[in-house]
VMD Tcl script that draws the C-alpha trace (Angstrom):
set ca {
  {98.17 51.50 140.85}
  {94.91 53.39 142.23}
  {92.21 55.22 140.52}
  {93.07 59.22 141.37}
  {90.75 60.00 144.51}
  {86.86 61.15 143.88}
  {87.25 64.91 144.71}
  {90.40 65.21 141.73}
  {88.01 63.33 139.38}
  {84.95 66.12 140.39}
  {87.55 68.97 140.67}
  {88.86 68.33 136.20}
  {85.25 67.30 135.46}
  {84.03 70.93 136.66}
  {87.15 72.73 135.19}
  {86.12 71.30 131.87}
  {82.22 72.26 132.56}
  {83.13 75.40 133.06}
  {85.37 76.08 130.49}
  {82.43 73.99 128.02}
  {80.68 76.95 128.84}
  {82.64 79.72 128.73}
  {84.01 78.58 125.18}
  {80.66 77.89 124.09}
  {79.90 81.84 123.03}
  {82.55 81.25 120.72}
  {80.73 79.00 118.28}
  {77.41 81.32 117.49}
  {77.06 84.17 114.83}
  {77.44 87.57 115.88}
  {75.06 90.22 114.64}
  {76.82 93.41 113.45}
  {75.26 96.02 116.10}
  {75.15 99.82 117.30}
  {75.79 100.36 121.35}
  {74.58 103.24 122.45}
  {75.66 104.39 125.89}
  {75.21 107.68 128.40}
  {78.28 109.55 128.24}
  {78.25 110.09 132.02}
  {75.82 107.10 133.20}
  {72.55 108.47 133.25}
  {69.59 105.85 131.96}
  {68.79 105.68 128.26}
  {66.01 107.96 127.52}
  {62.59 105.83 128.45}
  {61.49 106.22 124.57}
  {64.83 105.93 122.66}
  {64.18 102.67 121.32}
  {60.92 103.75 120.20}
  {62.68 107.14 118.32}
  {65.21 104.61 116.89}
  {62.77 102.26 115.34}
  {60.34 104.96 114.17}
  {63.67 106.75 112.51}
  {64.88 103.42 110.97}
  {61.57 102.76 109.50}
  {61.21 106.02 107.45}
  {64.76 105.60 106.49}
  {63.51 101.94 105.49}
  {66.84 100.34 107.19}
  {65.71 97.24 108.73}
  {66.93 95.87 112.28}
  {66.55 92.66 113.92}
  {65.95 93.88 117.96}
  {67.27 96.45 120.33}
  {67.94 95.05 124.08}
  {68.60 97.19 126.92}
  {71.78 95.73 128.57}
  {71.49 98.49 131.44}
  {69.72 100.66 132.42}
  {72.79 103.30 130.58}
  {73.62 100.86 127.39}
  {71.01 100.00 124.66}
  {71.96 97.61 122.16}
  {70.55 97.61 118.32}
  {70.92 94.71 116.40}
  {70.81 94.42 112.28}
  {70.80 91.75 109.43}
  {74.18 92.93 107.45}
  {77.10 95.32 108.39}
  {75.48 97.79 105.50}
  {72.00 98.05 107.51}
  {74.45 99.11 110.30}
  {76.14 101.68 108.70}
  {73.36 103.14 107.42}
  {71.70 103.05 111.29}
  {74.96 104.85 112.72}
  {74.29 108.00 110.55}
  {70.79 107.90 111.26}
  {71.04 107.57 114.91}
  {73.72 109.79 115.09}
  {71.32 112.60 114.75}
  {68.98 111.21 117.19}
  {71.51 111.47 120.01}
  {73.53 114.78 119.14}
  {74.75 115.17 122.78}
  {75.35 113.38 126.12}
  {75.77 109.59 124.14}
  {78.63 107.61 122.93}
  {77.43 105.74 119.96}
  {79.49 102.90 118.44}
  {79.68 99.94 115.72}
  {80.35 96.80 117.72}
  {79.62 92.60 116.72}
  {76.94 91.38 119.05}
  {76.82 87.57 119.73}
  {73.32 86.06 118.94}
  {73.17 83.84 122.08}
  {70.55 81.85 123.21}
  {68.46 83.43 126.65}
  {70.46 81.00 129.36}
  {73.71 81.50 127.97}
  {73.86 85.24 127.77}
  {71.90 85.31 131.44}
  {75.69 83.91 132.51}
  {77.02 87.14 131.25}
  {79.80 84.66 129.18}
  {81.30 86.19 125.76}
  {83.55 85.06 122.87}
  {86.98 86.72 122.35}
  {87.49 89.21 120.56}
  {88.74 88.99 116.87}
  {91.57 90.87 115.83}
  {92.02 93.22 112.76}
  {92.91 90.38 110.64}
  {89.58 88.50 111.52}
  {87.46 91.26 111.80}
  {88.60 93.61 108.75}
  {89.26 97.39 109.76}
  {91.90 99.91 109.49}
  {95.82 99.78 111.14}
  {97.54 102.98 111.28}
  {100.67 103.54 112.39}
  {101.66 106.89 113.38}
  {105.17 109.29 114.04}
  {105.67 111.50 116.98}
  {107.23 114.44 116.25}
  {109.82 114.47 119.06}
  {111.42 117.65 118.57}
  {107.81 119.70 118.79}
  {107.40 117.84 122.06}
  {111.03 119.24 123.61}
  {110.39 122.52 121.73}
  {107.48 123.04 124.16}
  {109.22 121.46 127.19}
  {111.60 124.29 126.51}
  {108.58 126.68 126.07}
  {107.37 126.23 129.42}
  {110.82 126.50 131.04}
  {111.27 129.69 129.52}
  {108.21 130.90 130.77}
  {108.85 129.05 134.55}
  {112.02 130.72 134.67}
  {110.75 134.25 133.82}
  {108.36 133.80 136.49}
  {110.97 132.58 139.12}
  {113.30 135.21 138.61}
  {110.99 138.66 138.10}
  {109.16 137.07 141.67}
  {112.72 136.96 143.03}
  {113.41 140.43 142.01}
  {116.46 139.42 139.87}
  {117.47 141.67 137.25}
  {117.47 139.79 133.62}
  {117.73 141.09 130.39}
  {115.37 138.54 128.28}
  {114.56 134.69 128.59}
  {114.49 132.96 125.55}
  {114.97 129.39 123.58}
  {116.07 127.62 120.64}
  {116.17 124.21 119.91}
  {117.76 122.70 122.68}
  {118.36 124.93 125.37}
  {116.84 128.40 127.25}
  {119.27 131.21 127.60}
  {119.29 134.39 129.95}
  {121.62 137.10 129.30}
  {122.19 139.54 132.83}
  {123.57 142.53 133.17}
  {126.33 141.88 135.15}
  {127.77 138.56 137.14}
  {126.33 139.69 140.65}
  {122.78 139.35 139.03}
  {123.69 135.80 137.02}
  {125.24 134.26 140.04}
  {122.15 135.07 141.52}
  {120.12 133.51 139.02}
  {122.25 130.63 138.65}
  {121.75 129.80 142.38}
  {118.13 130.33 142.51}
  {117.25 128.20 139.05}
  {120.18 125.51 140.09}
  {117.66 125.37 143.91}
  {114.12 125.00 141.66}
  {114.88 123.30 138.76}
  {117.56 120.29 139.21}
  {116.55 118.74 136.13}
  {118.49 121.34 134.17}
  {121.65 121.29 133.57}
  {123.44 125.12 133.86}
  {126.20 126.83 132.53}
  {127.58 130.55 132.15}
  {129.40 132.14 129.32}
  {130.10 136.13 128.63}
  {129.22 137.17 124.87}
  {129.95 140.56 123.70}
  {129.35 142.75 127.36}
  {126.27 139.69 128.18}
  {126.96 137.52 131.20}
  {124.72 135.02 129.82}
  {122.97 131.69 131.60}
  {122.27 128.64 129.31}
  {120.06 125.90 130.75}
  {119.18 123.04 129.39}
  {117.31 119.74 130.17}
  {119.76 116.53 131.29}
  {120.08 113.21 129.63}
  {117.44 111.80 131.98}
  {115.01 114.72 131.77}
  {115.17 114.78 127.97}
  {114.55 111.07 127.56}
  {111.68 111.52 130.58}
  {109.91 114.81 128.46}
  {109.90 111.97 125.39}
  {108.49 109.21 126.92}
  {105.62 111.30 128.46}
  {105.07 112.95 125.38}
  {104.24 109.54 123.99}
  {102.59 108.29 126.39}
  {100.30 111.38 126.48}
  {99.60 110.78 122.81}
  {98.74 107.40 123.63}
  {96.24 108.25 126.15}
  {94.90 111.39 124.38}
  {94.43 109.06 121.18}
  {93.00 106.23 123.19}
  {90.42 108.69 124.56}
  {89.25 110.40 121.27}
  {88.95 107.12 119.68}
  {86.61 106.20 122.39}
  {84.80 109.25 122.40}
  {84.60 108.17 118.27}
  {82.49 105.01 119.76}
  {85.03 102.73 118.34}
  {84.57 99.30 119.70}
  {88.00 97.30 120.87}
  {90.34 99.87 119.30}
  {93.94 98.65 120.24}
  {96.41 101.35 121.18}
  {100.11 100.88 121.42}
  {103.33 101.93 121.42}
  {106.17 100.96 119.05}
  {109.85 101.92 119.05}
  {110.56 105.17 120.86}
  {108.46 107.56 118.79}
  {106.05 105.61 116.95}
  {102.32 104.58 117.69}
  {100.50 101.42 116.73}
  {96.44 102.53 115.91}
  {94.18 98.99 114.98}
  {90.59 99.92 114.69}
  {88.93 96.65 114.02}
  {85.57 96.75 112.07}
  {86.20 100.42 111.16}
  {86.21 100.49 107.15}
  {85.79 104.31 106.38}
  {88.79 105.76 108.42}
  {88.53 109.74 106.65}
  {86.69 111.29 109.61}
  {88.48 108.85 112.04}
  {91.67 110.09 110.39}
  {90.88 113.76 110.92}
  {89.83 113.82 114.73}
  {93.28 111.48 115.76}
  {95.71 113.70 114.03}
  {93.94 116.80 115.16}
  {95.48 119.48 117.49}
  {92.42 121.95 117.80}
  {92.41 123.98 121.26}
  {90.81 127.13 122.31}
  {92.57 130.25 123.98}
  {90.84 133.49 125.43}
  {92.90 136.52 125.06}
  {91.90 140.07 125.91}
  {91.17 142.38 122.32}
  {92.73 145.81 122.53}
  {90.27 148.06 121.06}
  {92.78 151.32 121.67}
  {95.00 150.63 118.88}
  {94.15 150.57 115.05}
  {94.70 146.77 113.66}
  {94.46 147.81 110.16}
  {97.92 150.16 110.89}
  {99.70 147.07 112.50}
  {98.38 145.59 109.29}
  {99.44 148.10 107.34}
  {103.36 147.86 108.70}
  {102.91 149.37 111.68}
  {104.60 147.98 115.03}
  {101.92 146.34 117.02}
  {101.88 147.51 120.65}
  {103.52 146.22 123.27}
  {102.19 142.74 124.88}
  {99.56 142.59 121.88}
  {99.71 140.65 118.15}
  {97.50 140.84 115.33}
  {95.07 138.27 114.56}
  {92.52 137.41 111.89}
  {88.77 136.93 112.35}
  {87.02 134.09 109.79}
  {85.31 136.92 107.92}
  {88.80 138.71 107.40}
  {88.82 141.35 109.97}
  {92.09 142.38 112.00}
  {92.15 142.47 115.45}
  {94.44 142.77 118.11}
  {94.80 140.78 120.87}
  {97.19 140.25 124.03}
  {100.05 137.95 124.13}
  {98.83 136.81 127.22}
  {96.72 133.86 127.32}
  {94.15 133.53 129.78}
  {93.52 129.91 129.68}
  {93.95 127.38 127.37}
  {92.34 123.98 126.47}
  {94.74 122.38 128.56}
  {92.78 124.01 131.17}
  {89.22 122.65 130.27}
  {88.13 119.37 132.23}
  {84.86 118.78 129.94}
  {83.45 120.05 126.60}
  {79.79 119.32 124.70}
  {78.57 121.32 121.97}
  {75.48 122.28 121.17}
  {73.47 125.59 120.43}
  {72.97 128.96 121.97}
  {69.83 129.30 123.21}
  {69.47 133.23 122.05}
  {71.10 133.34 118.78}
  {70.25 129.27 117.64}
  {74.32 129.27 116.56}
  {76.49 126.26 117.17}
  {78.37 126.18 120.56}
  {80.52 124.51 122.39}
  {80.08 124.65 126.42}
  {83.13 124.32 128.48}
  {84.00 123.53 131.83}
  {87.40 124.53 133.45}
  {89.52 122.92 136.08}
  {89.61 124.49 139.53}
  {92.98 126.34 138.57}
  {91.45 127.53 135.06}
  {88.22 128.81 136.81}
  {90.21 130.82 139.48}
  {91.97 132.48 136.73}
  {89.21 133.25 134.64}
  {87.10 134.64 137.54}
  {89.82 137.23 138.36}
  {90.13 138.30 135.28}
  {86.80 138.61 134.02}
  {85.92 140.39 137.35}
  {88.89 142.75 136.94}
  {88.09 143.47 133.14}
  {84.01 143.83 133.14}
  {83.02 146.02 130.27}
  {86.60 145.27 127.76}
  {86.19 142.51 125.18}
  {87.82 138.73 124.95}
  {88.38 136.93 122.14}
  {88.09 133.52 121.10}
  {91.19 132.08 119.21}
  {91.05 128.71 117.81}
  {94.33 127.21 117.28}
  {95.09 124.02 115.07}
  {98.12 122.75 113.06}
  {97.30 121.40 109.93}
  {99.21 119.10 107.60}
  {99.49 120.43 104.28}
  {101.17 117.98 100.89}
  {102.68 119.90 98.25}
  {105.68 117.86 95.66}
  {108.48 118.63 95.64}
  {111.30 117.40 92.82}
  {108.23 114.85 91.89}
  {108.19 114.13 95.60}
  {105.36 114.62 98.24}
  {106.86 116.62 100.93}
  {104.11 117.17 104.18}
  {104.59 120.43 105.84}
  {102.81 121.85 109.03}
  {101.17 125.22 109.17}
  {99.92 126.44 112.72}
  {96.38 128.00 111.79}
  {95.31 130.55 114.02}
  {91.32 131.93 113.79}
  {89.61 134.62 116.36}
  {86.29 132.88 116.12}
  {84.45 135.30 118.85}
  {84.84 138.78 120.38}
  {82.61 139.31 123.06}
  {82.32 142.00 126.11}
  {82.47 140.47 128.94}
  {79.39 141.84 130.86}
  {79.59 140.04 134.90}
  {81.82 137.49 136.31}
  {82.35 134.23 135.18}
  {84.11 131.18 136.38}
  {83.76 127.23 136.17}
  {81.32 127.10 133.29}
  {80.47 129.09 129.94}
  {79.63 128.69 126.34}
  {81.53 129.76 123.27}
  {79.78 130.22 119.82}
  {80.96 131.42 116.52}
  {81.53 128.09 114.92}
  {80.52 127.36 111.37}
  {78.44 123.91 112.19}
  {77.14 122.06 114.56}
  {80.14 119.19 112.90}
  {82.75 121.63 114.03}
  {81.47 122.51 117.17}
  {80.94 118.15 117.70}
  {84.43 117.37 116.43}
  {85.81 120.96 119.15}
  {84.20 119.06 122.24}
  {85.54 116.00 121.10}
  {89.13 117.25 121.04}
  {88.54 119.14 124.30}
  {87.10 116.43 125.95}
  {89.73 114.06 125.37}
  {92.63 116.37 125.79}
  {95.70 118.32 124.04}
  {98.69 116.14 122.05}
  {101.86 116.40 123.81}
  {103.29 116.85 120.22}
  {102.18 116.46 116.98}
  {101.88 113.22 114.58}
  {101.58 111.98 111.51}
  {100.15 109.11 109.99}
  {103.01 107.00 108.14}
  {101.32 103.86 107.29}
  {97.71 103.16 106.48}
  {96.18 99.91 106.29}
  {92.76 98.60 105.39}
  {91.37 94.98 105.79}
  {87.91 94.51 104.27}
  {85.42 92.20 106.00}
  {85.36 90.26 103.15}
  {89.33 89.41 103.72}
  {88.82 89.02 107.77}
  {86.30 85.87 106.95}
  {88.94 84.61 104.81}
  {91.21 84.42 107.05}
  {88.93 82.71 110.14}
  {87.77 80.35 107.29}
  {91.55 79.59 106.41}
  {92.97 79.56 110.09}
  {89.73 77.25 110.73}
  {90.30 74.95 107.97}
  {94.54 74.68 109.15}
  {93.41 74.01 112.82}
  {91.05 71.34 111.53}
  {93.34 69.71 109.42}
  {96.41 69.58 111.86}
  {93.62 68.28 114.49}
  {92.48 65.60 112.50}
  {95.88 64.23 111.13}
  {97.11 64.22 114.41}
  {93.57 62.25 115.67}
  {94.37 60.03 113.36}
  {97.46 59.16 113.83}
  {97.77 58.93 117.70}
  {94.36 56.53 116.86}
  {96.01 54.20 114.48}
  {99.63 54.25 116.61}
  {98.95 54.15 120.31}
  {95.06 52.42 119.93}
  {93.14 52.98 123.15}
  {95.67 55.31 124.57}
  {95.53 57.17 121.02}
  {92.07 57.70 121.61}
  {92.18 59.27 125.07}
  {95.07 61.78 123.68}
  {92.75 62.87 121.04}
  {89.75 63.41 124.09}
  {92.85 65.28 125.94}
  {93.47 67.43 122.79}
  {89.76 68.22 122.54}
  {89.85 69.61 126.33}
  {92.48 71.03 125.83}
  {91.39 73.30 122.94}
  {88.00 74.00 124.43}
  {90.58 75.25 127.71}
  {92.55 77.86 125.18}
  {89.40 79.38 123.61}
  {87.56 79.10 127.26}
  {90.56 81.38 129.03}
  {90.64 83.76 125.90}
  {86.81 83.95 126.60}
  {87.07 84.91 130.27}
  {90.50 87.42 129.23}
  {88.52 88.98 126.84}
  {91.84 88.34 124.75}
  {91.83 89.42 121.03}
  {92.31 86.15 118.95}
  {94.76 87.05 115.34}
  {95.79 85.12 112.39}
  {99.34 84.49 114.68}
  {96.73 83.66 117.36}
  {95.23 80.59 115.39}
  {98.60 79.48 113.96}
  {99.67 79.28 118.46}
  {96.69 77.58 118.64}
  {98.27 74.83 116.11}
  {101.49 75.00 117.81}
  {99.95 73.84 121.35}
  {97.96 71.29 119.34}
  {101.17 69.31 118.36}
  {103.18 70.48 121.59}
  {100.27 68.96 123.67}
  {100.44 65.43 121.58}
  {103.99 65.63 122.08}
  {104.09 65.27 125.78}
  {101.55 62.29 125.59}
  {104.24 60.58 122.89}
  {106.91 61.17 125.97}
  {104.87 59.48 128.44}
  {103.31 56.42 125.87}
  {107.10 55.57 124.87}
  {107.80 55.93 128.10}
  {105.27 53.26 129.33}
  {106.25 51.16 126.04}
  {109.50 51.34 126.94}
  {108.74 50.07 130.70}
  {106.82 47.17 129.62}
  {110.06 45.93 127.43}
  {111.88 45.61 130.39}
  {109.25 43.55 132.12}
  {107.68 45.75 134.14}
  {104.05 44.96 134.94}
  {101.39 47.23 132.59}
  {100.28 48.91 135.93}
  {103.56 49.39 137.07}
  {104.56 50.37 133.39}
  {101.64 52.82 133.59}
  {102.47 54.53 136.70}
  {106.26 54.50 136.08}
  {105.74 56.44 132.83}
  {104.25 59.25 133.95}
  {106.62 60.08 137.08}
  {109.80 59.37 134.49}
  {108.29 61.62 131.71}
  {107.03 64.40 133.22}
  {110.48 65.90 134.25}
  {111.06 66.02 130.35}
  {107.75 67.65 129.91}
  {108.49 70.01 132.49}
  {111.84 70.98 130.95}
  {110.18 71.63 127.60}
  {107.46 73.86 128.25}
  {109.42 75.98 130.84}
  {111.66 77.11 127.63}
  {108.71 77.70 125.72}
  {106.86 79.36 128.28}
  {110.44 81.95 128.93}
  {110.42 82.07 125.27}
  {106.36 83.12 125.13}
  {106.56 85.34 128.19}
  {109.75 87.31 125.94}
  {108.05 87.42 123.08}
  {104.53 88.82 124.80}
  {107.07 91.96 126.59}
  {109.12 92.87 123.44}
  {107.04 92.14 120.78}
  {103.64 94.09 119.52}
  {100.61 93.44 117.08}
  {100.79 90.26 115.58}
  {103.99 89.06 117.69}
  {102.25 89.57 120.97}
  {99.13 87.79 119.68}
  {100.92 85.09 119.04}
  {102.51 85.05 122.24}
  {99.31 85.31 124.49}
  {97.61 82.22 123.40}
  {101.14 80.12 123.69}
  {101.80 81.30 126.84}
  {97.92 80.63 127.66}
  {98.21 77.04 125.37}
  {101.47 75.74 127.30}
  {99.39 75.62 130.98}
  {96.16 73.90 129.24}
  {98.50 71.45 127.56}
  {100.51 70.47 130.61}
  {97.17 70.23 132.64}
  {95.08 67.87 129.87}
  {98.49 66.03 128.90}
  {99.49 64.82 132.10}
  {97.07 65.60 134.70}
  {93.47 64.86 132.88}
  {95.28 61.76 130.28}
  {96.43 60.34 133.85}
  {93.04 60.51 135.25}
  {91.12 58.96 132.33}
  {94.27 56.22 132.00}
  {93.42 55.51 135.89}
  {89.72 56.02 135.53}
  {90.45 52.37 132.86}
  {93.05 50.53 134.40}
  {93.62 50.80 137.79}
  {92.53 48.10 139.52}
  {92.32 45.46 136.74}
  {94.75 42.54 136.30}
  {95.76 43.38 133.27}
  {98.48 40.93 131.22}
  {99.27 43.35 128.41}
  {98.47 46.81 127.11}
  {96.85 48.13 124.04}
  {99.71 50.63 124.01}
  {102.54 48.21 123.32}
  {103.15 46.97 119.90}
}
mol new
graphics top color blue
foreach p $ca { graphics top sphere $p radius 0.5 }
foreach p [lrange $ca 0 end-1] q [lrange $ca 1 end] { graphics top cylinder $p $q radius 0.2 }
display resetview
């Protein structure tokens, strides 16, 4: 038996180092803290730490330091999570526009450490306290408007054709086209079946109607759903940001369903409002020929126009057609008209959206366009003793303007009612449209209070377990007890090190895996010490024993953490929230435990006894 060679000893005693260090964040405070960043990465504003302390001060909210992280991100830190809160409204008004502002834990770490650029792990809603929502798709909407656009994609196709069609319309699952005759719907069915292969087409004849029903396959249906939620997903993900919501995990769940967790987030109202909120803009042309208070009054509207309602109650009529919608705009920020001082939002179109509005403004110079702001609102009302949620589409003209020259990429819209409204319009812009609308089925609050409960509970378990085992591996294998307790050490400085350099988010489940690797890693040294015990019985030498029960053990060690680690890796791809948690630091705790348990206990056992004549061991009983 030979000591391991000099570069293996080096190679574990920089791999522990190293992971010493990375771990090491873990173990300090962290100061509740606002990060303020530049919305497209300009540098902070030479005297905004100044502005901030001079504000805090007359607001008498203290704060412990602001650091500049770069030369885009300031950093203020405070005392308590209440001194924060209080700074976030305060600030908020300092930086109205071109800033992302958000509540985030900063680590109080001393100068050489943070110069590494090391952090702790993240702590998960259970830890930290904060909100979990979990939220419905409404499916149907999103194949409603699947269908919407076909209907209009195939009115387009066929009038550019030149085939004669009576009407295109929809209903819930399917668009229909009635011709007048079957030369002109065998024509249509050849020219759809060329464009659009993801619908499915068939022909009946209804009462003199040779009429052509298409309608979305299998595959395309269950393709319009999943990118429906995954467009939630993303558009949620992105407003939440835009919120300045620090490590906000986003998710899906099931085939409809959304998974929202918010950590350190404890007044979710507001945050509430902006993720469920399907505000978008339109520009339509007003028609000032016709009389809106006769279509009011129960006269037909005019062909191609619809009547509308202005916030102060005025009729209006504008044009079916819609020049552009939000789904158009590529960036929004409000602020206020220079001339009139109003609230406005300023909007920026894609290269498609410009184009369109540039031939249309330059073709109606002179005529008004109105401003429609759309949203669908969720209304509660009982019904038989039982709340029953409905949604109402809410549509407001909230400007009519002439359009005096040309206009393309970039304009401004006013006529909002605050400078909130016109904050929380960009926002929604900014971050785009929902694919379909949701609602908010479960709701969820941790309090602080709770989270600190729970890390001083999951502490206290992990301590316990750690000691008993310590003790008992001390007391029952002696000298080799004591370097698998110095393996178990490593190997939970390892975990927290790797979910340091992930940047993994560490749960309740998270801390009970951690306890689960603790007792999985002692049980592979138990394999290999009754495997050595169990070598010197049969009169093997204690170097030979030594050797002799590591080779014969570690196939058994092998076998038992490969069906942990399939288990792990299923649980981490099926499972969400709390499941996955668990699943990343098992998955993470079965490779430090095989490492410390046989590679870095065989080192240290070497480092000992190789090389000594040695008549017994203090292993064997």
């Amino acid at each position: 038996m030979k000591r391991d060679s000099l570069w293996k000893q080096l190679l574990i005693i920089v791999v522990i180092l190293v992971s010493l260090v990375l771990a090491l964040p873990n173990i300090y405070s962290q100061d509740p803290a606002i990060e303020i960043t530049t919305t497209k990465g300009e540098p902070v504003e030479t005297d905004a730490a100044a502005r901030i302390k001079a504000a805090l001060e007359n607001a008498k909210v203290p704060l412990k330091r602001t650091e500049l992280l770069a030369p885009n991100r300031l950093l203020v830190r405070f005392a308590s999570p209440e001194d924060q809160l209080k700074a976030k409204g305060i600030i908020d008004t300092i930086f109205t526009e071109g800033y992302s502002i958000a509540l985030t834990p900063a680590p109080d770490l001393p100068t050489w450490l943070a110069a590494l650029g090391v952090k702790p792990m993240y702590l998960g809603l259970d830890l930290r306290g904060g909100i979990h929502v979990l939220i419905d798709v409404d499916m149907d909407a999103a194949f409603g408007k699947a269908l919407e656009r076909y209907t209009g994609d195939l009115r387009t196709l066929l009038r550019r054709n030149k085939v004669s069609y009576i009407t295109v319309s929809h209903d819930a699952d399917s668009v229909t086209v009635p011709f007048r005759n079957a030369a002109a719907r065998d024509q249509g069915y050849n020219l759809i079946r060329s464009e659009f292969p993801t619908l499915g087409l068939k022909t009946e004849d209804v009462d003199g109607k040779w009429l052509l029903i298409a309608k979305p396959t299998p595959t395309e249906a269950t393709s319009i759903r999943k990118l429906a939620l995954e467009q939630n997903i993303a558009t949620l993900r992105n407003r939440i940001n835009a919120m300045g919501v620090a490590e906000p995990i986003i998710q899906q769940q099931g085939e409809r369903r959304i998974v929202v967790e918010l950590p350190g987030v404890q007044d979710p109202s507001h945050l509430k409002e902006i993720m469920g909120a399907t505000a978008t803009l339109e520009y339509r042309l007003a028609d000032t020929e016709h009389s809106a208070e006769d279509v009011a009054d129960g006269h037909p509207p005019p062909l191609g126009f619809k009547l509308y309602k202005e916030r102060n109650g005025r009729k209006v009529l504008l044009s079916n057609r819609v020049i552009i919608t939000g789904d158009q705009i590529t960036d929004a920020s409000s602020g206020f008209d220079q001339r009139s001082g109003q609230p406005a939002v300023f909007v920026s179109l894609d290269g498609p959206g410009a184009a369109r509005m540039r031939n249309f403004t330059t073709e109606n110079v002179g005529k008004p366009m109105a401003v429609v702001f759309n949203e669908t609102r969720i209304q509660t009302r009982m019904v038989n003793g039982k709340p029953v949620r409905e949604k109402h589409n809410v549509e407001e003209v909230i400007s009519i303007a002439n359009i005096l020259e040309p206009f393309g990429r970039r304009f401004q819209t006013t006529g909002l009612d605050s400078p909130r409204e016109a904050h929380d319009l960009a926002l929604l812009l900014r971050s785009g449209a929902l694919a379909a609308p949701i609602e908010i089925v479960e709701e969820r609050t941790v309090g602080p209070s709770l989270g600190q409960d729970n890390i001083n509970k999951g502490f206290q378990s992990a301590l316990i377990g750690t000691l008993l085992v310590v003790v008992f591996m001390t007391i029952y294998y002696n000298i080799f007890g004591l370097i698998a307790d110095i393996v178990l050490l490593i190997n939970i400085i390892l975990i927290l090190a790797a979910l340091s350099l992930l940047q993994a988010t560490l749960t309740l489940p998270g801390i009970a895996a951690i306890v689960l690797t603790i007792g999985m890693a002692v049980d592979a040294n138990v394999l290999i010490y009754e495997r050595i015990r169990e070598e010197l019985r049969v009169g093997n030498s204690p170097l030979t024993s030594i050797t002799s029960g590591y080779e014969k053990a570690w196939s058994s060690i092998l076998d038992a953490n490969v069906t942990t680690l399939i288990a792990g890796t299923v649980l981490f791809s099926f499972g969400t929230g709390p499941v996955k948690g668990f699943a990343v630091v098992l998955v993470i705790g079965i490779f430090t435990s095989v490492f410390t348990s046989v590679t870095v206990s065989h080192t240290i056992v070497n480092f000992f006894f190789a090389g000594r004549r040695l008549k017994e061991l203090p292993i064997d009983k």
